[in-house]
C-alpha positions in Angstrom: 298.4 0.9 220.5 295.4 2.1 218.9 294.5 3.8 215.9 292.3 4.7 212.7 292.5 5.2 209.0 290.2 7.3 207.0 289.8 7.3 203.5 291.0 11.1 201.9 287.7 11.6 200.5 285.2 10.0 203.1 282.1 11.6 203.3 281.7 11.8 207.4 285.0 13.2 207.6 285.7 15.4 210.7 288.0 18.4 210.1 289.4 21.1 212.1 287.4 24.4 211.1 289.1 26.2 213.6 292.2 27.5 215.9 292.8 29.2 219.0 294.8 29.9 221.6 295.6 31.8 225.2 299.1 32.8 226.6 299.2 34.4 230.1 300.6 38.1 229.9 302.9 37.3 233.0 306.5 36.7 230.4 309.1 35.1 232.9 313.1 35.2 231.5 315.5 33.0 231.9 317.2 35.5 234.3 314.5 35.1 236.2 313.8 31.0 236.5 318.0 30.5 236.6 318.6 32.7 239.5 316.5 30.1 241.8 317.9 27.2 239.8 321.5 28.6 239.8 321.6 28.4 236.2 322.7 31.2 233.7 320.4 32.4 230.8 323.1 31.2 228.1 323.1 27.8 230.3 319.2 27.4 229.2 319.3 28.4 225.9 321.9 26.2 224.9 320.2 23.1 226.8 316.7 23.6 225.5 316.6 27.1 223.3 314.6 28.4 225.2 314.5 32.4 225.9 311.3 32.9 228.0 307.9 31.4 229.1 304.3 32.8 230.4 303.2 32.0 233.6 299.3 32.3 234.6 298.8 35.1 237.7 298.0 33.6 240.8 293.9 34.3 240.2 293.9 32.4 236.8 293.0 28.9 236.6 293.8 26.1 233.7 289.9 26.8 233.0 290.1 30.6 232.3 292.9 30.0 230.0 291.3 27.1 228.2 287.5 28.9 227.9 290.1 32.3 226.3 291.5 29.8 223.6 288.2 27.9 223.2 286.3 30.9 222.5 289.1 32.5 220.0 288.3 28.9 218.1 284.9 29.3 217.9 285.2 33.1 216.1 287.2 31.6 214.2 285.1 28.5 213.2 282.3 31.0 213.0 280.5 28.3 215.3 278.3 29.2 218.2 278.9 28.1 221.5 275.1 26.6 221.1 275.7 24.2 218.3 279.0 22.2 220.2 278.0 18.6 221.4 280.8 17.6 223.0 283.5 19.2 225.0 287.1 17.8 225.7 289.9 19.3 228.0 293.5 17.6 228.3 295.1 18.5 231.2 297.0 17.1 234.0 296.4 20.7 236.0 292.8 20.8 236.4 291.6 23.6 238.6 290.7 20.6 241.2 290.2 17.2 241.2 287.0 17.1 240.5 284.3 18.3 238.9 286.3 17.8 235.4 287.8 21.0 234.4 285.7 20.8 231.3 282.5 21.2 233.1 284.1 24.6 233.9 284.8 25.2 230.4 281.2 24.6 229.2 279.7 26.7 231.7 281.6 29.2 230.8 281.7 29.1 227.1 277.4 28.3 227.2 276.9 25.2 225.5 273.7 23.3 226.2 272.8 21.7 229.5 273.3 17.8 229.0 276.7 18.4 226.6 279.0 15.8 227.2 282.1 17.6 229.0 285.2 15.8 230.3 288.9 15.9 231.3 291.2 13.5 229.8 294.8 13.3 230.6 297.4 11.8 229.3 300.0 14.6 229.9 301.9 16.3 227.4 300.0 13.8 224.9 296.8 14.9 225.9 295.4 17.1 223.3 296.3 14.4 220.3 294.2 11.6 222.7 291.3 14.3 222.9 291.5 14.7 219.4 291.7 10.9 218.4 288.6 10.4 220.8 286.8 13.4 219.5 286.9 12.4 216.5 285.5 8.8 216.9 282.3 10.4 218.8 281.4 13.0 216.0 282.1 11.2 212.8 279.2 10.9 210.9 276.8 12.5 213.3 277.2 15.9 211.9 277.8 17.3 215.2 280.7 19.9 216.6 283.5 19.6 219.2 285.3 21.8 221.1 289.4 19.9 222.0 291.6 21.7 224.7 294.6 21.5 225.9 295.8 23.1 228.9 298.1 23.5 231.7 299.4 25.6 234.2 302.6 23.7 235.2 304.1 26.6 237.1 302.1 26.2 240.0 303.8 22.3 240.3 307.4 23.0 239.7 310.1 23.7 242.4 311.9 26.3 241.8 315.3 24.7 242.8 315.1 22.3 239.7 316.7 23.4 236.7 315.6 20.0 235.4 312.4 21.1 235.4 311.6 25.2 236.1 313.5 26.3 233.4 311.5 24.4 230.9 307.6 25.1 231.6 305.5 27.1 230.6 301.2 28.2 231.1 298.9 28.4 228.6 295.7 27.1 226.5 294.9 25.9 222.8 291.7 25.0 221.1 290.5 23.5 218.1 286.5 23.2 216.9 285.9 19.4 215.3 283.6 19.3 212.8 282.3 18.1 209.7 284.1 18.8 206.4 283.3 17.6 202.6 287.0 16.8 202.2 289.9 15.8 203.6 290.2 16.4 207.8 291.3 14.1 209.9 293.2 11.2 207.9 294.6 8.9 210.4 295.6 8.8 214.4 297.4 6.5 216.4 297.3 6.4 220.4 300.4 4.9 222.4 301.3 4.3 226.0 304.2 2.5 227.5 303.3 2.2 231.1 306.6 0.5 232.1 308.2 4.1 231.7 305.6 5.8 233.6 307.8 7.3 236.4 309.7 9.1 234.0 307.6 12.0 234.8 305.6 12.3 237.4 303.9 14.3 240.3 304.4 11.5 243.1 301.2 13.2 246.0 298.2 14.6 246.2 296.0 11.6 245.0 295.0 8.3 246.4 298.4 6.3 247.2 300.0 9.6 248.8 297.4 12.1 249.9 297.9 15.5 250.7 299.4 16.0 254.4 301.9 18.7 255.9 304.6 15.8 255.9 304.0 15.0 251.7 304.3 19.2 251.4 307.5 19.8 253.6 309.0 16.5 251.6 308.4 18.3 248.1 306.1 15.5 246.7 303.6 17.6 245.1 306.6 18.8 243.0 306.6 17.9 239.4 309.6 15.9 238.5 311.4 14.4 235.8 313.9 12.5 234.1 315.6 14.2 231.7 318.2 12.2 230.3 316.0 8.7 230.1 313.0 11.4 228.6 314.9 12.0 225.8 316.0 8.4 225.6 312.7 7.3 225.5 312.1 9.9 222.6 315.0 8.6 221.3 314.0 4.9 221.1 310.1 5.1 221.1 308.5 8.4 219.6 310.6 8.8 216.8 310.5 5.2 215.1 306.4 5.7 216.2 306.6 8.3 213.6 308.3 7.1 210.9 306.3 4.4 211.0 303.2 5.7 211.2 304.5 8.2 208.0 305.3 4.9 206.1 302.0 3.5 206.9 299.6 6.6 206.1 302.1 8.8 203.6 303.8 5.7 201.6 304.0 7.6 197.8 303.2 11.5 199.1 305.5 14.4 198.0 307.5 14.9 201.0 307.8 17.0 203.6 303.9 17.6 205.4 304.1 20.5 208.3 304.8 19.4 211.4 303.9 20.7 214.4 305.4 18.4 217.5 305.0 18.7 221.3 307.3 21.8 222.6 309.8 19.6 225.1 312.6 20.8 224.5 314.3 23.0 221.8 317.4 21.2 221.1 315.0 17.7 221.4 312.9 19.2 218.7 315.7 19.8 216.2 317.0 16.9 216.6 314.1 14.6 216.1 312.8 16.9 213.2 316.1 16.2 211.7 316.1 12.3 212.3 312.6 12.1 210.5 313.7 14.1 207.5 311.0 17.5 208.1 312.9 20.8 206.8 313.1 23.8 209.0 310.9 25.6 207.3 308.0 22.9 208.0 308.6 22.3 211.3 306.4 24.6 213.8 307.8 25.3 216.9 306.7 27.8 220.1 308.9 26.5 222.4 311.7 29.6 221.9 309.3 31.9 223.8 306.6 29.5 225.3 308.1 27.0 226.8 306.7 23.4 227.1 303.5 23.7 228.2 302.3 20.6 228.6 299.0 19.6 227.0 298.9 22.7 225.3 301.7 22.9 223.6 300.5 20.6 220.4 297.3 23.2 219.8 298.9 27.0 220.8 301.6 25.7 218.0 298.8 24.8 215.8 297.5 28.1 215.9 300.4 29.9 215.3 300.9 27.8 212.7 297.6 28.1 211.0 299.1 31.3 209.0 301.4 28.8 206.8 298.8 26.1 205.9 296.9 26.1 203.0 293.8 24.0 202.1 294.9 20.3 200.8 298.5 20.9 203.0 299.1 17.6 205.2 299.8 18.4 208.9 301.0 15.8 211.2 300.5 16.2 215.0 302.7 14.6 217.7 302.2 14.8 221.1 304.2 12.8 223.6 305.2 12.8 227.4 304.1 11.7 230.6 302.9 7.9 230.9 304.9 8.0 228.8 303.0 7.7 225.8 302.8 9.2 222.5 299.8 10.6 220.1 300.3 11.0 216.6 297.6 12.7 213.9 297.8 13.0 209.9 295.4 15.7 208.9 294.6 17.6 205.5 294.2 21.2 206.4 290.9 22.6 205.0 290.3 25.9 206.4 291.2 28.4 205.3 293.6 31.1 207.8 291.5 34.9 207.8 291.7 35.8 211.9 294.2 38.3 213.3 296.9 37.7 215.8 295.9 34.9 219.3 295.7 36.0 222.3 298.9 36.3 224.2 300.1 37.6 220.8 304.1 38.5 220.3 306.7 35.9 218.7 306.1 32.4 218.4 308.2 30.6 216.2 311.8 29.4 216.9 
């Protein structure tokens, strides 16, 4: 378990100055994912409240989608693709296995030749990791960041498994890291627990099971999970992670902060918002017309969020997943929302 404390008021402190995100234009119903699944529209709403999802086209890449949101961060930070020293993507759907996706990402955003620019994954925690490690680099340097998180999960799923199809989704968020006179980010906290790590899980296509015809006609490049110990693991692990790290960081503030959590799973959502004590109307969620999407999922509902926060609001971030492990971030929001809709604009709250 690792994490930080920063004072409210610390002079290096490293804020988000701004938000973006990138939804593919393909919108896939429930009709359509349940017909292959044998599943009924009113079957995945109840399960996971979910209504519909984006999926990428077959010529877009987890790159394009992340260099769309990236950019939409940078307008919005009113930073230039010149003055970032450092750029992060979190994804477990890079374009390949190597080069990192980010190297992609820089090329095509423009940042200078020698920019540090690297993948991390730790699944659907990702971003929050990218963020915590972000962070650490550019505090007190003065320097910029670009954090992604991206995934296109639909090119993984088999369409037979309702476990799964029926709760993915594609797309890309962003966030520029810089530094801010006030506030920023507060505290983070990285967790993995490795003894659950087949929870979730793409079994070929790397060292132990290479690709071959017989690991494609078995299905093992397939994403797969388990659902019911998922959100046992939730159950016993993320949440009391939370609370915790509220009671450690947040001991005498007014409560509720925002909260914006990883989009698993509608239903999962309520009910952990719930068992934590965040109202309705400060929880964000995407995951009504988005899906889950992965690494993603933490920033695109960031940026949709963006519209409620003010400057001085406390936002906590909690991504968690695959590995499994869980990231958490306590951030006071500085910046100020003045952009126009994202891209992939249309609902995007439950």
């Amino acid at each position: 378990m690792v994490s930080r404390t920063a004072a409210v008021r610390d002079a290096d402190a490293v804020g988000i100055l701004g938000t973006g995100s990138c939804l593919p234009g393909n919108v896939v119903t429930n009709d359509e994912v349940g017909a292959a699944a044998g599943v009924t529209d009113e079957w995945i709403t109840r399960k996971t409240a979910i209504r519909e999802r984006r999926w990428a086209k077959s010529d877009e890449a987890t790159s394009d989608l992340a260099t769309v949101a990236a950019r939409m961060a940078l307008d919005d930070a009113g930073i230039r693709a010149e003055d970032i020293a450092l750029v992060l993507v979190a994804t477990s759907t890079p374009d390949a296995p190597q080069p990192p996706t980010a190297t992609a990402v820089a090329a095509e955003l423009g940042v200078p030749a020698g920019t540090p620019a690297f993948d991390i994954n730790a699944v659907c925690s990702g971003f929050v990791f990218a963020l915590a490690t972000a962070e650490r680099m550019i505090r007190g340097t003065g320097a910029h960041a670009v954090v992604i998180g991206a995934d296109i999960y639909s090119r993984t799923l088999d369409p037979a498994d309702r476990r799964t199809v029926v709760l993915f989704g594609d797309g890309a968020g962003a966030v520029v890291l810089g530094p801010t006179t006030r506030g920023g980010v507060l505290a983070t906290q990285l967790a993995t627990y490795p003894e659950a790590r087949e929870l979730i899980r793409v079994r070929a296509g790397g060292s132990r099971i290479p690709a071959s015809p017989a690991s494609v006609e078995q299905g093992l490049h397939y994403f797969t999970m388990d659902g019911p110990a998922v959100r046992r693991f939730v159950e016993s692990r993320v949440g009391p992670l939370i609370r915790t790290f509220l009671e450690t960081h947040l001991p005498d503030h007014p409560w509720p902060p925002h909260f914006v959590p990883h989009q698993a799973n509608g239903r999962m959502i309520e009910a952990l918002a719930t068992d934590l004590g965040f109202l309705p109307e400060h929880t964000h969620t995407t995951v009504r017309y988005f899906g889950n999407t992965g690494a993603a999922s933490v920033p695109i509902t960031l940026d949709r969020a963006a519209t409620r926060f003010a400057p001085g609001d406390l936002v906590v971030l909690a991504g968690f997943g695959g590995g499994m492990a869980a990231g958490l971030a306590l951030i006071e929001w500085q910046t100020p929302y003045t952009k126009g809709p994202c891209a992939g604009a249309g609902p995007g709250r439950v």
